[in-house]
N, C-alpha and C positions, 0 to 999 in steps of 0.2 A: 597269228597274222591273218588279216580278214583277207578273202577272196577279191580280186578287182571285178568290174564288171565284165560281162560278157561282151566283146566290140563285134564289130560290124566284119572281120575276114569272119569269126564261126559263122555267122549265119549265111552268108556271102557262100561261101564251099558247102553249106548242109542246104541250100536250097540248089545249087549247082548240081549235087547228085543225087539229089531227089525235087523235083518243082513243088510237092506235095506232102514235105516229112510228116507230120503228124495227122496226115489225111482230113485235114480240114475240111475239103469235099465232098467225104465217101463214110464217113467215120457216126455211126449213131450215136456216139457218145458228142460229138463237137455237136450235132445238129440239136440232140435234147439239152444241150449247155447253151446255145443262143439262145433258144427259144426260152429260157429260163431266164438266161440275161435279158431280154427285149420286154418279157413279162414281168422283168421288176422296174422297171422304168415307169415312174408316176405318171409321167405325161405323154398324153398323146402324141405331140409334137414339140421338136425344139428349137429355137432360130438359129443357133450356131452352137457343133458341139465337135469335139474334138476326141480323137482314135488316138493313143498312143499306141503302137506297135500292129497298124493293121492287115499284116504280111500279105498274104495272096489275095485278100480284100473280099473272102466269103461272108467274115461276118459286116464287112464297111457296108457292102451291099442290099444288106436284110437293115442296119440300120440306117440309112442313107431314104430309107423310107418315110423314117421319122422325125428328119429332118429340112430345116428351110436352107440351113449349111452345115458341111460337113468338112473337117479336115481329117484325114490320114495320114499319118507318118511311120516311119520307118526307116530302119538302119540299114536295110538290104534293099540294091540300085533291083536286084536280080523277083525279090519276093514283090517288088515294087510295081515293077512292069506287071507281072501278070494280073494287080490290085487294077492296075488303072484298065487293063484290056478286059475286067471284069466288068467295070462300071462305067465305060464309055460311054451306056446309056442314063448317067445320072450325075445332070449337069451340074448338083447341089453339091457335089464330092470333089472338092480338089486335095492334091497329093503332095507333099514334098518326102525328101531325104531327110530327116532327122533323127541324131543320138542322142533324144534326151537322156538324163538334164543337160547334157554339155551345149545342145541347141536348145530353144524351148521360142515357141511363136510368140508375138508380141499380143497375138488376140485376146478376149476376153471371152468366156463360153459361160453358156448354160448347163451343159452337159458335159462332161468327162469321162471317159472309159478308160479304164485300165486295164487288160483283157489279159491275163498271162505276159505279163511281163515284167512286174515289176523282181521276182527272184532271180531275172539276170542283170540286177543290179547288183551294186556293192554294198555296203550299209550309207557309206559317205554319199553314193548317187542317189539312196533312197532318200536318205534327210533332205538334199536339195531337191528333188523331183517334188517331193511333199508341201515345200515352201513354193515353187514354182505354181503347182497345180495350184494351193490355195488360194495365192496370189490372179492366177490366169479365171479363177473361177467365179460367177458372181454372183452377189447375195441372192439367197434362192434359189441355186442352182447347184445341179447334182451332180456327185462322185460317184460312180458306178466301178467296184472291185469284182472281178474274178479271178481265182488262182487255184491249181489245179496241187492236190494238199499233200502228192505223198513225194519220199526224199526223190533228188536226182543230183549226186554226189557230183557232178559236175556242173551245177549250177550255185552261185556264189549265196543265196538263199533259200527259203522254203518256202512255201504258199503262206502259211501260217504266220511265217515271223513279219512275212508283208502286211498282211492285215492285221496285225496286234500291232505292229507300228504304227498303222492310220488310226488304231484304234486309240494309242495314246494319243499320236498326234491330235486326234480330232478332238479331244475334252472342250474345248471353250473356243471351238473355231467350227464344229460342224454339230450337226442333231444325225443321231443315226435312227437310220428309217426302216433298216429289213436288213435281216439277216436269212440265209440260206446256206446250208451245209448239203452234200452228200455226201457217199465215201471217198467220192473220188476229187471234188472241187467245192471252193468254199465263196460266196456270195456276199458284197457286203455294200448299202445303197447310204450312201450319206446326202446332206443336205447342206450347207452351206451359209453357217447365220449373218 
């Protein structure tokens, strides 16, 4: 039996008793991981691009630079507030509540991130988030993966099995453009045909 996703009470209680779980602020590892994420991006700038799962909004913030519009989402009301008290100064950023796939914006982007999240999916929510995104994405425009590669038995996936699924799924719907590995998180920059 496959694992369901991860819903919105866990994150909801793990940002409650901690505002900071994975020290996205303090942590040299999350900070050499943006900077690695924002360095694979082709484009200087992009007119509209879309955060799924931008929790306390460190990284929305660094990329909200580089772009003309930015959305942010996310499951937790709680990881939400502190994203928007982050970026109050960056009028390009708006924010909603959303469980993709079960929610997914009508927008169309250039840019798409995926930032550690998709192995709190299910496998059922990854195959829909996958059609979603392709669908939300437009020609020419990029899919950005990061996931962090080693097990965590409570999570319904692995870094790995999320990017070998983009990676089928992508065969005749995306060109891939960069890949990056370390031991710790795996990189991966599609395009869009």
């Amino acid at each position: 039996m496959t694992q369901p996703s991860l819903g919105a009470d866990f994150f909801e209680q793990l940002y409650r008793a901690d505002a900071d779980p994975w020290q996205f602020e303090t942590s040299p590892y999350e900070a050499a991981k943006y900077a690695a994420t924002l360095a694979a991006l082709p484009r200087p700038r992009y007119a509209s691009a879309f955060e799924i799962g931008g929790s306390i909004g460190v990284l929305t913030a660094q990329l909200a630079t580089r772009c003309d519009s930015l959305l942010s989402v996310d499951l937790s009301t709680v990881a939400q507030a502190q994203a928007i008290q982050r970026c109050q100064h960056l009028p390009q950023v708006r924010f909603e509540i959303m469980n993709v796939p079960h929610d997914y914006p009508s927008d169309r982007f250039d840019l798409i991130l995926l930032s550690e999240v998709g192995y709190y999916w299910s496998w059922a929510d990854l195959r829909q988030a996958q059609a979603q995104i392709y669908n939300s994405l437009l020609p020419g425009g990029h899919l950005l993966l990061v996931h962090w590669v080693h097990d965590a038995p409570s999570y319904p996936l692995r870094g790995d099995d999320v990017h070998e699924a983009f990676k089928d799924f992508a065969a005749s719907r995306f060109r891939h453009l960069h890949d990056g590995r370390t031991e710790d998180y795996r990189l991966d920059l599609y395009e869009r045909l």
